[in-house]
N, C-alpha and C positions, 0 to 999 in steps of 0.2 A: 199427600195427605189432603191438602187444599182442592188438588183437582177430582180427589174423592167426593169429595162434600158437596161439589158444584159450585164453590165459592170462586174457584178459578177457571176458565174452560181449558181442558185436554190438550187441547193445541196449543193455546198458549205456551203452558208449562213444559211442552215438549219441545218447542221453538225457541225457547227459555235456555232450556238442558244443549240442544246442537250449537245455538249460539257462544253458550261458556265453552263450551268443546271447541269451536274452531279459533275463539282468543287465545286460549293457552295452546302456548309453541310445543309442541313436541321435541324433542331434542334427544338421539340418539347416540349413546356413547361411543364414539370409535373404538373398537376392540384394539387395546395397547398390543404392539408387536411382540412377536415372545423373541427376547434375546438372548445368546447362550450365555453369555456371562452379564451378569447384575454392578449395576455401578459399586457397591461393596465388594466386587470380586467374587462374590459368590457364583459357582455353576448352579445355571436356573437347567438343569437334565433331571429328572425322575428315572429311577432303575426300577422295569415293571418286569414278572414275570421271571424272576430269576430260581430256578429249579436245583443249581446244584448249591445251596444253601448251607453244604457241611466243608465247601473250602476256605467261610471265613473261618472255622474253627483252627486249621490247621496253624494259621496266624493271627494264636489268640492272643499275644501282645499287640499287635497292630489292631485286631476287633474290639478291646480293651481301651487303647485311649481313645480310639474313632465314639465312644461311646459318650453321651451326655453328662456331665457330673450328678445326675439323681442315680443314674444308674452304675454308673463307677463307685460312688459311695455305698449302694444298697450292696455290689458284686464287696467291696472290702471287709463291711461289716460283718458277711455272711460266710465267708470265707476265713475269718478268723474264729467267730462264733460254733461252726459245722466242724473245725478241727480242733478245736476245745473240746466240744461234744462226744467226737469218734473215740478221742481217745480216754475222754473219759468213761466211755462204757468200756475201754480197752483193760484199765485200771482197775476198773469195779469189777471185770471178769478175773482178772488175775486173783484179785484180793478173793474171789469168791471162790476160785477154783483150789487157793494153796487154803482155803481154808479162816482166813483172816478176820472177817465179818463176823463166822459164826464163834469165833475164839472170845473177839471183844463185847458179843454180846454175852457170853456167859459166864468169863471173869469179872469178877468184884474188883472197886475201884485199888485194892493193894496189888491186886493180883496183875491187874492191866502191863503194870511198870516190869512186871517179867518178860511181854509179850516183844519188845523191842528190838531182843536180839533175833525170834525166832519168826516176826512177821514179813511178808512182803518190801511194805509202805505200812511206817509209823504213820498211827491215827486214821489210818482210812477206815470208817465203819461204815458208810452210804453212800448212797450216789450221790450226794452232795460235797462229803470230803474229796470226793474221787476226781469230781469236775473242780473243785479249787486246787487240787493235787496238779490235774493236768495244767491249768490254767500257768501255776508255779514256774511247772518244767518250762512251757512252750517260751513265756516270758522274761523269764530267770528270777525272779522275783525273789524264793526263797523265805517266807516266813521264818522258818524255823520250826516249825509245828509239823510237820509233814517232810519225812525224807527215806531215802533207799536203804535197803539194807542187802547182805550177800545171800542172802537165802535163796532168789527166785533167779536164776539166768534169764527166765522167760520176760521178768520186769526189766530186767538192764538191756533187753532187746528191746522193748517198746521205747524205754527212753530213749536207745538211740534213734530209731524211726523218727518218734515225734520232734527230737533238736532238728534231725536233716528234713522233714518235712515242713518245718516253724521256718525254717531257716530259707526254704524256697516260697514258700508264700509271705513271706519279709522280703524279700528280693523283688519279688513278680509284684503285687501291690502295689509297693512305696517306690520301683521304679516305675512305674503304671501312672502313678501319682504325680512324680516329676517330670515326667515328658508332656503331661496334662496342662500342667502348671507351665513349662518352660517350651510352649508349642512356638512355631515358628512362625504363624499368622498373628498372632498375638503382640509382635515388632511389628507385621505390617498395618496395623489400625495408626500409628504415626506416620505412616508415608500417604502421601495424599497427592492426589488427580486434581486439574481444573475440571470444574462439570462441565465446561464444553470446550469443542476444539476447532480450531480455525484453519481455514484456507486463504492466502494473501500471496503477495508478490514478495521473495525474498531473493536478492542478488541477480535480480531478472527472471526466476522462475516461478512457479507457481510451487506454492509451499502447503503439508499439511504440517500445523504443529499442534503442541499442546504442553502444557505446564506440570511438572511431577516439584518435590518439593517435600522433602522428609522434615518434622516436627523437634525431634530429640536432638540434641548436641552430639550424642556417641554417634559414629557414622559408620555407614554402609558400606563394606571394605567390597570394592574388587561387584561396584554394582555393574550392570548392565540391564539395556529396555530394548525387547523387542515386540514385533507391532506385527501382526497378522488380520487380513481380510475374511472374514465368516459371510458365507451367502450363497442363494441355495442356484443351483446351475443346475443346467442340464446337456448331455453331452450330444454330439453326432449323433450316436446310436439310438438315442432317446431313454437312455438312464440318465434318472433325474438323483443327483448329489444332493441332498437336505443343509448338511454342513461340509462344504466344500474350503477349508483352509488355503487361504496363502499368503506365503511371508511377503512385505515390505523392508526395504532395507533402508535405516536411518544413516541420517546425513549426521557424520559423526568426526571430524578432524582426525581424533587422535587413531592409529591403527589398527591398538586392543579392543578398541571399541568399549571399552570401559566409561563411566564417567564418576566425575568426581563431584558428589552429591552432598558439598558444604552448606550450599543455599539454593533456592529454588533453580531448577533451570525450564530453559523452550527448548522439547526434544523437537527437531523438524525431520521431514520427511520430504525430500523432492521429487514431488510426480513429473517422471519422465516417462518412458517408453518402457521401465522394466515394472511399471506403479499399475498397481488394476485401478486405483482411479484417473488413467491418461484420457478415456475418452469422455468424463462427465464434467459435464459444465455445471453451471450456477442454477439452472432448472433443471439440468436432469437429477441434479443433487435429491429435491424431495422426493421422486420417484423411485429410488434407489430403494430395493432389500438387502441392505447389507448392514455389516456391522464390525466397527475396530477396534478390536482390541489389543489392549496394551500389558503388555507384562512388564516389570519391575522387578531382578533377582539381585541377592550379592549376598554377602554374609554379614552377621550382625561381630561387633565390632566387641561388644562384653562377653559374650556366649562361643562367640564363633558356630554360630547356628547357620544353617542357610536358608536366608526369606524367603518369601515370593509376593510379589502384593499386586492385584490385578484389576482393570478396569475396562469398559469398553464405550463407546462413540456410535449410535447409528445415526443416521441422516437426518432425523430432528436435533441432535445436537451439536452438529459442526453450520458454525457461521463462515460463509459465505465473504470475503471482505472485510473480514473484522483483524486485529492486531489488541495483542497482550500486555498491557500496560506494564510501565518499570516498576517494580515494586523494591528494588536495592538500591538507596542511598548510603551515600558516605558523611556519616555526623562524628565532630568530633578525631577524627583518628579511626573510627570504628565504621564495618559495615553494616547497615539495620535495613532488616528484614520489613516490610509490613505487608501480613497475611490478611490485614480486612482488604486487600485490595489483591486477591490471589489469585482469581477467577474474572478479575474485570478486564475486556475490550474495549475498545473503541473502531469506528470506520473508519477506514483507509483506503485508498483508490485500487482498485483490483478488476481487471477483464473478467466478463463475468462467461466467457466462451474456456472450452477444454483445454485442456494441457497440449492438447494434437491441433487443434484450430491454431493454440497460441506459438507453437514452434515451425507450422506452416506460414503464418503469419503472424511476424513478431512487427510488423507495424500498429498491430491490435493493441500492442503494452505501449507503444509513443505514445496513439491517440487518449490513451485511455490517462497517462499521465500528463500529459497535454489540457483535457479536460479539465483532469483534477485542478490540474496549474489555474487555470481560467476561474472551474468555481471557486479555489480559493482566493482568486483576488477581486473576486468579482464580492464574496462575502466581504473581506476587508474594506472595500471599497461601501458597499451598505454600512458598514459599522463605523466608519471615519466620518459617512456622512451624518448617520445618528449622532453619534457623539458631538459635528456640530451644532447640527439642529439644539439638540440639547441646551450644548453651552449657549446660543444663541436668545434661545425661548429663557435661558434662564439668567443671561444679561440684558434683557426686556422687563422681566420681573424686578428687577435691582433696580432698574432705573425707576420705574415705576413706584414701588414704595419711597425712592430716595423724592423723587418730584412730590409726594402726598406729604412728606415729611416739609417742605418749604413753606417758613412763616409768612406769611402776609403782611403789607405794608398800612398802617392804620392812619389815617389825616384828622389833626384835633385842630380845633377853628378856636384861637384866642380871642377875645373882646377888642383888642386893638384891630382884629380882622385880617394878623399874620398868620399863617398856616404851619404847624408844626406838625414834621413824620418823624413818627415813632414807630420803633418793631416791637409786638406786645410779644 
């Protein structure tokens, strides 16, 4: 606007405009990798493209609770509603076929009280008695105002229909309901993952571990963790695998391979020779497309349900040398738990070459604790000397106000011309 006017020159202004342009950083977001399963355990897979669309129906209990609760509630509502309805027009035909309707509209209010033995369904005159009629049966409800009589076989047919039909969508719903309510993921939101997992030296080998650790007191009967490698390969032939699975086998003591899930544990993993991560070191770490995931199963301990609860690890999340702090003290008699400290590491000395470098050359793990040994005395040794320094500069300081604290010695000159000291 300014260089319209001529109040500014053109050039200027436009040497103006590329200068703020080349201040301001550009900064482009790295496209986050796509992982197949989400730290909540969710499968991050989209299903595109599916054509034969009529064999969720076949297992419409199973399409039923997979379904969202807006839509479990609208399918119940609707469903009780639509078989009220049917049989209410079922009711209103009968009454209208034997005759019933047109009886009670043309008898007089003395006359009505005859019609009892010889109607359908006492009191039905419209489709409104007809649908509170139905509603009665389907229900059991029973007012009283409303009931069968032997006249019509055709109505003692429909009421059986509608009890056995009431009676299978009372089943199907409100078991529909309860498997919604009592789903087996819903126990796994108290079992919890460290968000990240580490790689260190355990027993002399090169360890991956990570931390699980269930929330609730009822426990996890009969759990087990098993750990599989996600990442995309490509064969001899040149068929490329997208999601290429393979198991890891956990360093587990007990035989069953069970574990006893009272307080948190460190599941470990020893990368040896049967480990897809045997050939990656401490840099080949971030270059890695892969990704670990862990499963969590056993049965819940109130329900006897069987969980599953799931998580996964790629290579921005596993540290390299790091070690899982104790979080189980013994206070009192009792063992105590502390989860603010659930997920915290610290370093620890760890070669930062392969699992195959380190079993070719296990002098790689002396020097490397060797090292360690050194920097740690070599820190101690800074820290002893600080803390002299310290006390040193700070028994300097004491002396110092003690010496500004000493009274001075004062000389009073008497008339006789004796000299008396006094301390004032």
């Amino acid at each position: 606007m300014l260089a319209r006017k001529s109040i500014i020159p053109e050039e200027y202004v436009l040497a103006r405009i590329a200068a703020e342009n080349l201040r301001k950083p550009r900064i482009r977001d790295r496209l986050a990798k796509a992982r197949f399963i989400a730290k909540s355990g969710a499968c991050n897979l989209a299903h595109k493209n599916i054509r034969e669309q009529g064999r969720f129906l076949q297992d419409i209990f199973t399409t039923l609770v997979d379904l969202k609760w807006r839509h479990t509630l609208v399918i119940f509502t609707m469903s009780f509603l639509c078989s009220w309805l049917l049989f209410a027009i079922m009711w209103w035909l009968v009454a209208f076929a034997h005759g019933d309707i047109h009886a009670y509209m043309e008898k007089s209010g003395m006359e009505k009280s005859g019609l009892e033995t010889t109607v359908c369904v006492t009191n039905v005159r419209s489709f409104t008695s007809a649908f509170l009629f139905s509603i009665e049966v389907q229900v059991t409800i029973g007012f009283g105002g409303r009931m069968m009589t032997e006249e019509c076989p055709l109505a003692i047919t429909v009421l059986i229909l509608q009890n056995i039909v009431g009676l299978i969508i009372n089943a199907v719903m409100l078991g529909c309901i309860f498997m919604k309510t009592a789903q087996a993921h819903r126990r796994a939101e108290t079992l919890i993952f460290s968000r990240h997992a580490v790689i260190a030296v355990r027993n002399g080998k090169l360890c991956f571990m990570f931390r699980v650790g269930d929330l609730r007191k009822s426990m996890i009967i009969s759990a087990s963790v098993r750990i599989q490698v996600v990442k995309k390969t490509t064969t001899p032939e040149g068929e490329v695998v997208p999601i290429h699975q393979l198991d890891i086998p956990v360093d587990n003591p007990i035989e069953s391979n069970n574990i006893f899930l009272v307080a948190p544990l460190i599941i470990c993993h020893v990368i040896d020779k049967r480990s897809p991560l045997y050939d990656i070191s401490a840099t080949d770490l971030a270059n890695q497309d892969l990704e670990v995931i862990v499963i969590l199963e056993g049965v819940v301990e109130t329900t006897g349900i069987t969980t599953q609860a799931r998580t996964s690890y790629i290579a921005e999340e596993i540290q390299w040398g790091h070690r899982f702090v104790s979080i189980v003290t013994e206070e009192e008699g009792v063992y105590s738990v502390d989860y603010s400290k659930f997920g915290n590491t610290v370093k620890v000395a760890a070669p930062r070459c392969s699992a195959r470098e380190l079993d070719e050359k296990p002098s790689i793990l002396i020097q490397t604790l060797q090292k360690s040994e050194l920097s740690h005395q070599n820190s101690l040794r800074k820290r002893n000397s600080m803390r002299r320094n310290n006390s040193m500069r700070r028994n300097n300081s004491i002396r110092r106000n003690n010496s500004s604290l000493i009274v001075p010695k004062v000389q009073f000159m008497t008339p006789e011309g004796n000299q008396n000291t006094s301390e004032s």
